[in-house]
Backbone as a printed PyTorch tensor [residue, N CA C, xyz], in Angstrom:
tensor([[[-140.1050,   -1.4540, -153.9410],
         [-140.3070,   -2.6400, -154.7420],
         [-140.6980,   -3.7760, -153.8110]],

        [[-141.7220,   -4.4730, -154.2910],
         [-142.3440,   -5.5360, -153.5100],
         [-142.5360,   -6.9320, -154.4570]],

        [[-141.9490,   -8.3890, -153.6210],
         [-142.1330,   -9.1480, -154.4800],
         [-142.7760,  -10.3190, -153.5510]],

        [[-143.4110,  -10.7780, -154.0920],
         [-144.3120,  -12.0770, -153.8040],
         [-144.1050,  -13.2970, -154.5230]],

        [[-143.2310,  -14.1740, -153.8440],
         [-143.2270,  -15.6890, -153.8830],
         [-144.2480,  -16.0390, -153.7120]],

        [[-144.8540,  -17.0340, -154.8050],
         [-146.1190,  -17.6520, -154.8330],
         [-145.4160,  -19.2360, -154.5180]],

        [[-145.0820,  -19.5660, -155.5220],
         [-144.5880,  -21.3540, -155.2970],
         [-142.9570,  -21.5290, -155.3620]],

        [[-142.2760,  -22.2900, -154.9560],
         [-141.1200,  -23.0170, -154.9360],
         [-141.2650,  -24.3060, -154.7790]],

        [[-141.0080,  -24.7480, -156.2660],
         [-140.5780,  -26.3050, -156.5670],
         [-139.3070,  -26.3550, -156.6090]],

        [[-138.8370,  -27.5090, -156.2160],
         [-137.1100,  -28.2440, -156.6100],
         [-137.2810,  -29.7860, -157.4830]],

        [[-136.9500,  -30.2200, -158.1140],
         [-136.6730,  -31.1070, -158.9660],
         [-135.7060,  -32.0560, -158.9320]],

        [[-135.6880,  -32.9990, -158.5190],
         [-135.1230,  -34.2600, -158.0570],
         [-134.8160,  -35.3510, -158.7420]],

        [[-133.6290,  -36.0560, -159.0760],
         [-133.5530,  -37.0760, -159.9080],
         [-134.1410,  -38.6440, -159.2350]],

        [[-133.7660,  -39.4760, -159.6080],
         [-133.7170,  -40.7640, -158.7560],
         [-132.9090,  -40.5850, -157.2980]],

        [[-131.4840,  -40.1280, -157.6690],
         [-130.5420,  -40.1230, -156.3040],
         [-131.1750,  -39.0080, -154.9990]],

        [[-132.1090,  -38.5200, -155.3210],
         [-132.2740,  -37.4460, -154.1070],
         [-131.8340,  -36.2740, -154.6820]],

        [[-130.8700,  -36.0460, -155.5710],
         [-129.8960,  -34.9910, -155.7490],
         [-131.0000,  -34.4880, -156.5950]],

        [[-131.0770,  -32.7570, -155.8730],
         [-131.6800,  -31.5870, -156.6180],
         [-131.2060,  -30.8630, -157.2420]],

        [[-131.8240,  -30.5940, -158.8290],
         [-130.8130,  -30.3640, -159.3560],
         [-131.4570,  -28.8940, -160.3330]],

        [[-132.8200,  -28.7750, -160.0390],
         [-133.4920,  -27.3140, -160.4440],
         [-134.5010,  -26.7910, -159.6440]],

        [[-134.5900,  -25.3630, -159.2300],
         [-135.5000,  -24.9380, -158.6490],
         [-136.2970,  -23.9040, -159.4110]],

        [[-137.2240,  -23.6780, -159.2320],
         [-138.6840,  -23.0170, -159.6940],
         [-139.2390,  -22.1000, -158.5480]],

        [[-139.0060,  -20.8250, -159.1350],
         [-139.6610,  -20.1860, -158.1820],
         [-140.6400,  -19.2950, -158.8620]],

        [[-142.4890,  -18.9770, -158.2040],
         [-142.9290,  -18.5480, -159.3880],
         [-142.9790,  -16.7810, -158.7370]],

        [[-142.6260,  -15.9520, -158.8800],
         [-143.2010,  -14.4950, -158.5760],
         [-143.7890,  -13.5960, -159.2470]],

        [[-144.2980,  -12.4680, -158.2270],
         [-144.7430,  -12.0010, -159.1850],
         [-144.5740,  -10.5290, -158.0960]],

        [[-145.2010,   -9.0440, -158.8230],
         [-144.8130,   -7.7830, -157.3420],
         [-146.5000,   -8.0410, -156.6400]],

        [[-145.8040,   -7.1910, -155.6020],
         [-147.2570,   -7.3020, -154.6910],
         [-147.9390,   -5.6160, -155.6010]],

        [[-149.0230,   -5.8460, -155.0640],
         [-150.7020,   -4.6530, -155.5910],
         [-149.5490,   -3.7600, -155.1400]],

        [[-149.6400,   -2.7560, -155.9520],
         [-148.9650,   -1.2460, -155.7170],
         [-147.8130,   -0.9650, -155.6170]],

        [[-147.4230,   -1.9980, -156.0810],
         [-145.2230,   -1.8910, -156.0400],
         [-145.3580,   -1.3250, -157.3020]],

        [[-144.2200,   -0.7870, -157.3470],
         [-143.0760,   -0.1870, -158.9790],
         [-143.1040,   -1.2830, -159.0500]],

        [[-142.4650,   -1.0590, -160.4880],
         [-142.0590,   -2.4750, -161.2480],
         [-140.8510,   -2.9890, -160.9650]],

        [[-140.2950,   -4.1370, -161.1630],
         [-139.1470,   -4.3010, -160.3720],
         [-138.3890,   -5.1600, -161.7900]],

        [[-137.2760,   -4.5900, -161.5710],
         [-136.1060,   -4.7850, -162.5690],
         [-135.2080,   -6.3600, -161.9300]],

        [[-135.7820,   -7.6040, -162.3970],
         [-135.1360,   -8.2790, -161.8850],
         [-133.6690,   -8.7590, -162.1520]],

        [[-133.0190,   -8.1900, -163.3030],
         [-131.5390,   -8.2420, -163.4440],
         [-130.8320,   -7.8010, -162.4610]],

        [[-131.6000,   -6.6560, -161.6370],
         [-130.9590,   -5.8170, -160.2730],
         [-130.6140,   -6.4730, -159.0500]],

        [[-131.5340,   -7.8110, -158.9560],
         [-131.6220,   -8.5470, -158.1270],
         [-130.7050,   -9.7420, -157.6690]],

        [[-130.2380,   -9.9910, -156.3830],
         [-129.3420,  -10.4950, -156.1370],
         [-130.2510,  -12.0550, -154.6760]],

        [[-130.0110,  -12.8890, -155.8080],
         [-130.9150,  -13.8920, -154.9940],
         [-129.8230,  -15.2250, -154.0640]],

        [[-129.7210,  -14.9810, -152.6780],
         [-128.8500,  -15.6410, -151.6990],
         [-129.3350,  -17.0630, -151.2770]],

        [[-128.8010,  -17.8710, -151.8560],
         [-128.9950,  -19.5700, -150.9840],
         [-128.0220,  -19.8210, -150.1870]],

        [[-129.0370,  -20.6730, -149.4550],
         [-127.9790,  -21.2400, -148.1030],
         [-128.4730,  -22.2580, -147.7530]],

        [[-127.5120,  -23.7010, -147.6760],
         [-127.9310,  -25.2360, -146.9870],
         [-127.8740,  -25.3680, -145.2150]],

        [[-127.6430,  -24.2070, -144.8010],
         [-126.8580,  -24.4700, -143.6660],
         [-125.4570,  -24.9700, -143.2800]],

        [[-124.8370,  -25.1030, -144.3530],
         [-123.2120,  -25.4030, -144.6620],
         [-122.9400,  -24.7330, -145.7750]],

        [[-123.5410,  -24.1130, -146.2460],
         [-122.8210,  -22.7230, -147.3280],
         [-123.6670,  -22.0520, -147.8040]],

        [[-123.3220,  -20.8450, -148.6060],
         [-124.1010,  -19.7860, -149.0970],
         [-123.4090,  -19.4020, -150.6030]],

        [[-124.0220,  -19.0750, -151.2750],
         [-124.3000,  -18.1280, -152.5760],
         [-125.0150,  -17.4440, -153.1180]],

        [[-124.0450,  -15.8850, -153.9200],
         [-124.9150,  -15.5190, -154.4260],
         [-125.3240,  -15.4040, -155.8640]],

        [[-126.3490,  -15.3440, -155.7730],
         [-126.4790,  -15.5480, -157.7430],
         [-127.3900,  -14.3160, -158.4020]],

        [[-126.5920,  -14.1580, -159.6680],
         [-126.9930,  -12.9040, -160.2200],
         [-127.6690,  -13.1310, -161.7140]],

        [[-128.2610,  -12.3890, -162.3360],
         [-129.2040,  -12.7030, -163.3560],
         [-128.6440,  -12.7530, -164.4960]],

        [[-129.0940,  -14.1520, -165.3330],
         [-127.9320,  -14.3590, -166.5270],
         [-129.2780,  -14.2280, -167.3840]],

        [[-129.4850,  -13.5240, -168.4030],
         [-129.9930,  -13.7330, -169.5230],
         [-130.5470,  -15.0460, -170.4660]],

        [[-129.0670,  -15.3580, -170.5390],
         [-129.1150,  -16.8870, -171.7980],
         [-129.8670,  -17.7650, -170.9980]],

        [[-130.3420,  -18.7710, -171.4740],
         [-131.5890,  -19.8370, -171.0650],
         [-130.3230,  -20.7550, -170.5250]],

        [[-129.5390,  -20.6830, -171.1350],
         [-128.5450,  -21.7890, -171.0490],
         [-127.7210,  -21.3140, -169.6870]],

        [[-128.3630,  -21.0450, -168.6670],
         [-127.5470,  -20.6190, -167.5580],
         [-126.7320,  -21.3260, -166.9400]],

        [[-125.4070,  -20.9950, -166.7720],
         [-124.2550,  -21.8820, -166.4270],
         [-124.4670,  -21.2520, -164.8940]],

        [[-123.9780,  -19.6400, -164.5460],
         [-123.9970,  -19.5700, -163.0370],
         [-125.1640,  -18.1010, -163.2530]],

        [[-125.4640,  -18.3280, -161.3490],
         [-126.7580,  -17.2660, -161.6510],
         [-128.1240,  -17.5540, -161.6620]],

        [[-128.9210,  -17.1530, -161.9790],
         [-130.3840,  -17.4280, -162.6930],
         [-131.3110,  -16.9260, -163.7190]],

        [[-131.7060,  -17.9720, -164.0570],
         [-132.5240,  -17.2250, -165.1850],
         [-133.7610,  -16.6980, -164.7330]],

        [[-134.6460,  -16.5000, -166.0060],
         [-136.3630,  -15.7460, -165.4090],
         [-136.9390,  -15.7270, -166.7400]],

        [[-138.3060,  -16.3790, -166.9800],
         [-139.1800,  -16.7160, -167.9460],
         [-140.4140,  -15.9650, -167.4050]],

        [[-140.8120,  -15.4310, -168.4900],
         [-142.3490,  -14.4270, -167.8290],
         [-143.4390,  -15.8530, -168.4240]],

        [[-144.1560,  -15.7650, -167.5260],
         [-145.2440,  -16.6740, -167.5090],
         [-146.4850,  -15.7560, -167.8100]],

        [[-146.7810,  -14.5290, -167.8280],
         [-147.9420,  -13.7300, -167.4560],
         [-147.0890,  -12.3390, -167.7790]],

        [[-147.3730,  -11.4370, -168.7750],
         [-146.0760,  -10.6680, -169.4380],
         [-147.8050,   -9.2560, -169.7630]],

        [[-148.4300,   -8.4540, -168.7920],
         [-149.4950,   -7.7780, -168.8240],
         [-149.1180,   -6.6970, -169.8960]],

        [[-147.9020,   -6.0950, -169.8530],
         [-147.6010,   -5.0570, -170.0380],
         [-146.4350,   -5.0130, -171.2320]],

        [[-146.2070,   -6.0640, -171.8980],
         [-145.5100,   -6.8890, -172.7800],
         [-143.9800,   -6.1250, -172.5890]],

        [[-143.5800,   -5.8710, -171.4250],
         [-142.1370,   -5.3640, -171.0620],
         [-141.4210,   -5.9650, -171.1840]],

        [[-141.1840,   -6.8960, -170.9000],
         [-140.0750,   -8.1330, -170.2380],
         [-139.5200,   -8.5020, -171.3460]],

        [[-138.5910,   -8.3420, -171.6130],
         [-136.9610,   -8.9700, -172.1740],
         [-135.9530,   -9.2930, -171.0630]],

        [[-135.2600,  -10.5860, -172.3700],
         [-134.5220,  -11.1440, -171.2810],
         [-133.4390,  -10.2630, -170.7440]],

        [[-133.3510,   -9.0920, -171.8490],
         [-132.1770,   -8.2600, -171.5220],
         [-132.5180,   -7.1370, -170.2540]],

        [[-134.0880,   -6.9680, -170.0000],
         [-134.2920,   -6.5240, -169.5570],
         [-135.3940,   -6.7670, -168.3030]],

        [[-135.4110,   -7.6520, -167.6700],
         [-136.4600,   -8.4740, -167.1610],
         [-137.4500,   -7.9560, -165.9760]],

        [[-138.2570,   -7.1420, -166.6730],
         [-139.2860,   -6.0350, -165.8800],
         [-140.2330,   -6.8390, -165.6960]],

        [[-140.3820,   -6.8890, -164.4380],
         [-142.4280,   -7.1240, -164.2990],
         [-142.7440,   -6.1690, -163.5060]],

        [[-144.0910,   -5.6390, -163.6620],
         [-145.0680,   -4.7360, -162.7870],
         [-146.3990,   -5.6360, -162.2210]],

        [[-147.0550,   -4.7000, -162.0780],
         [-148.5190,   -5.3840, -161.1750],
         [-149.1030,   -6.3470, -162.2810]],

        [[-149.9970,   -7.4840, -162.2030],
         [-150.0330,   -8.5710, -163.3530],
         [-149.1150,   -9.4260, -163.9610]],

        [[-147.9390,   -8.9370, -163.4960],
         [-147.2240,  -10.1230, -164.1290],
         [-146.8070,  -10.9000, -163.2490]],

        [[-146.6790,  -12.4880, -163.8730],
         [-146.1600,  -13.4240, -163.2940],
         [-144.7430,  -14.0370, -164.1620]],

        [[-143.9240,  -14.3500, -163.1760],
         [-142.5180,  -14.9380, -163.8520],
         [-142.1820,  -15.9430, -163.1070]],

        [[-141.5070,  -17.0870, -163.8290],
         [-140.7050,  -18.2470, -163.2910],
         [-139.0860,  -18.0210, -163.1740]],

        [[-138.6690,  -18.1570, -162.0320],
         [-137.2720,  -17.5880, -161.6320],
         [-136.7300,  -18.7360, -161.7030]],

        [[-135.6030,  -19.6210, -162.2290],
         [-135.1630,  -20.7010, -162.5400],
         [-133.7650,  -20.7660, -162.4810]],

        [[-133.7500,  -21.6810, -161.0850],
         [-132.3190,  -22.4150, -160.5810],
         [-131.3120,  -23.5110, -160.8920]],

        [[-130.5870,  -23.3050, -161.6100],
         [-129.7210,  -24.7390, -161.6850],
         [-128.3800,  -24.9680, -160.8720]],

        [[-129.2020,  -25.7920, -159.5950],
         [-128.6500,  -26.1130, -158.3780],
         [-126.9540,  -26.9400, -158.6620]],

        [[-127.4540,  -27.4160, -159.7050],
         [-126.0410,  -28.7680, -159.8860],
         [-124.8240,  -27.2110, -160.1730]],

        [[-124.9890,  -27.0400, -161.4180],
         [-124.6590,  -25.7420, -162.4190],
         [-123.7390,  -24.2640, -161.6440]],

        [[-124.5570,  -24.2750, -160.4480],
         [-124.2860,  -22.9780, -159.4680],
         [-123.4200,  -23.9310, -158.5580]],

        [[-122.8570,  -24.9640, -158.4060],
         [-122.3270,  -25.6560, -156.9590],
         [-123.3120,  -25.8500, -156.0630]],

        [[-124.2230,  -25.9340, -156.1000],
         [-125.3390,  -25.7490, -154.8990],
         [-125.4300,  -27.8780, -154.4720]],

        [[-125.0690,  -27.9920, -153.5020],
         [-125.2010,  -29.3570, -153.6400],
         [-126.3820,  -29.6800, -152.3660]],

        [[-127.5490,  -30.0610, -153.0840],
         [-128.8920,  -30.3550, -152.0220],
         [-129.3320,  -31.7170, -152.6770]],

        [[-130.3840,  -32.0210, -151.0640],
         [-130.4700,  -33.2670, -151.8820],
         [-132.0190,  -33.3100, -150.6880]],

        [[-132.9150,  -34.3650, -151.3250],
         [-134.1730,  -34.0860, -150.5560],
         [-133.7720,  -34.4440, -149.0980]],

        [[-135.2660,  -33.7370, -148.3470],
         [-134.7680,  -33.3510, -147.1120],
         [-134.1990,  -32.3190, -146.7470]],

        [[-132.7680,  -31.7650, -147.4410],
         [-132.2750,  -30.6570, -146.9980],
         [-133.2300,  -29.5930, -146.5360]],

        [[-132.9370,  -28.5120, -145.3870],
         [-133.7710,  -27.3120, -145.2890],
         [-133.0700,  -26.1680, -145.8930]],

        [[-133.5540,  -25.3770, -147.0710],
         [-133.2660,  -24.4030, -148.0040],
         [-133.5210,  -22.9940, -147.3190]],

        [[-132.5710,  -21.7110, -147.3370],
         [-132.8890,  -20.8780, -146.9390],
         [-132.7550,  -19.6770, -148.4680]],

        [[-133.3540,  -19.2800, -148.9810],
         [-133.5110,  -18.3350, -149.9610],
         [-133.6880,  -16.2740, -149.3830]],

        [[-133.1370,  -15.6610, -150.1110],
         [-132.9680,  -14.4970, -149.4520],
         [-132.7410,  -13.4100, -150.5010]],

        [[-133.6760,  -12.8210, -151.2550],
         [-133.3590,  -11.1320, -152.0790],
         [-132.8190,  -10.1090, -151.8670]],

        [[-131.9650,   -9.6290, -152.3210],
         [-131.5670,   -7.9530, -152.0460],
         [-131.4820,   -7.3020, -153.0710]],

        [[-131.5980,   -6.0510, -153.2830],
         [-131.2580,   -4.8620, -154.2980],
         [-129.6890,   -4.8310, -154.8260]],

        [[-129.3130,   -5.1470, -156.4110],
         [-128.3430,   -4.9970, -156.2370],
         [-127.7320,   -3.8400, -155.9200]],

        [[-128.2920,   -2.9670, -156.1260],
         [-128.2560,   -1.4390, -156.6750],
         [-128.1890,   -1.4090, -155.0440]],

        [[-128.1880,   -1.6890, -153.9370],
         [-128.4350,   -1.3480, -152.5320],
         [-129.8080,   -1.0160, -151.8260]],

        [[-129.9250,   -1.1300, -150.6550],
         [-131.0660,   -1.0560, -149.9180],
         [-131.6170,    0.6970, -150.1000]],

        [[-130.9890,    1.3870, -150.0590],
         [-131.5260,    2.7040, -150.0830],
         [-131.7530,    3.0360, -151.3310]],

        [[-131.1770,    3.1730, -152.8900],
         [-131.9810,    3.5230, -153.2900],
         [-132.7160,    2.7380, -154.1100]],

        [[-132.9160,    1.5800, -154.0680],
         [-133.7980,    0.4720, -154.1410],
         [-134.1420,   -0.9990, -153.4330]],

        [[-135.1960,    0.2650, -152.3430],
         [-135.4280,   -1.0600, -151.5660],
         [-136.5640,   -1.6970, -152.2080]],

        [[-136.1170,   -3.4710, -151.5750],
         [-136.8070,   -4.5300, -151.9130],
         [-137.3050,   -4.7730, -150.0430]],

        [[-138.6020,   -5.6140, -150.5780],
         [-139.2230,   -6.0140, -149.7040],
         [-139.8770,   -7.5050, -150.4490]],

        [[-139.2010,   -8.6670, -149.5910],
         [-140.0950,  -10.0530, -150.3190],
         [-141.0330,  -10.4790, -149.2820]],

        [[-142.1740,  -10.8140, -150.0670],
         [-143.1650,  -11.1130, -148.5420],
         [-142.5400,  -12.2290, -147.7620]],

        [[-142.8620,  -12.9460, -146.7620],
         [-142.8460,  -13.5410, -145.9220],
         [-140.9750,  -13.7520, -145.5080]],

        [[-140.3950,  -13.0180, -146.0720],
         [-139.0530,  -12.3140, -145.7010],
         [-137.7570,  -13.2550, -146.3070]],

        [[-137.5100,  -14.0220, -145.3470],
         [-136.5240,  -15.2630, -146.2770],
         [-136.9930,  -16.5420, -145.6210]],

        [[-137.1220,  -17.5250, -147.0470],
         [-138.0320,  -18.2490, -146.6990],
         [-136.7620,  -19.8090, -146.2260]],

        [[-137.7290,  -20.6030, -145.5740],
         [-137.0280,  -21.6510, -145.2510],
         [-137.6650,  -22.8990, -145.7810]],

        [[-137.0140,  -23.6220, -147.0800],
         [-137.9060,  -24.6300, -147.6100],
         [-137.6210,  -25.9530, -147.1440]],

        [[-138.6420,  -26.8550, -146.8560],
         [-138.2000,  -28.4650, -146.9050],
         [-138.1070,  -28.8340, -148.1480]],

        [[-137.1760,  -29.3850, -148.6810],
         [-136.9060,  -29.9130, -150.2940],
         [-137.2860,  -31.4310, -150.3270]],

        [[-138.6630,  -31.9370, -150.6010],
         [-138.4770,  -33.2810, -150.8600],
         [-138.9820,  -33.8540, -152.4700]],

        [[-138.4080,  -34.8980, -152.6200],
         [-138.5190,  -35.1950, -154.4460],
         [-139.7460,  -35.3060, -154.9660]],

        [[-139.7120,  -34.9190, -155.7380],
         [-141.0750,  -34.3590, -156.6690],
         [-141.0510,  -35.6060, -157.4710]],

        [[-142.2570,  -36.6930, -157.6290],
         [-142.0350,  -37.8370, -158.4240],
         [-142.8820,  -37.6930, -159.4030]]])
């Protein structure tokens, strides 16, 4: 399984304080399809870490959600949140919601794994774990 981060936005009030992130993905050419409920997505400020696991309801209290933006293969339920080659999805963070306390400026470290484990479903995210500058989006 192969996934490709295209964009990461964060969302900023007046105070600096970030309080949603946007991530858009999608699999790379020739991956399986990848079951993103399986997926176990790791933040870190450099003073703490979490992990967050895939909540269904829109109304996500802890965890994250995932909206198909680009749905080729008309798979994707929320109960079941498949994309294959062609699809694009918005992976959606609520930083306040999860404890995540950032604020612009911070440097963001983001990180995927299989929940299911590395062997019998390995993940591979391109450019590996990424390190974001977070500044406010006006």
């Amino acid at each position: 399984m192969r996934l490709n981060i295209k964009t990461i936005e964060a969302m900023a009030g007046n105070d600096g304080r970030i309080s949603l992130l946007y991530m858009r993905v999608a699999t790379r050419a020739g991956s399986q399809p990848v079951n993103l409920s399986e997926i176990i997505i790791n933040i870190s400020d450099g003073k703490g870490s979490i992990d967050l696991f895939y909540e269904p309801d829109s109304n996500v209290k802890k965890g994250y959600n995932v909206k198909p933006l680009i749905d080729t293969g008309l798979k994707f339920t929320p109960d079941k949140p498949l994309i294959e080659n062609g699809d694009f999805v918005s992976i959606i963070i609520d930083t306040a919601r999860n404890g995540i306390d950032l604020e612009s400026g911070d440097i963001l470290q983001i990180s995927f794994e299989s929940a299911k484990g590395k062997k019998a479903h390995p993940l591979e995210v391109d450019l590996g774990t990424l390190n974001i500058g977070l500044n406010r989006i006006y």
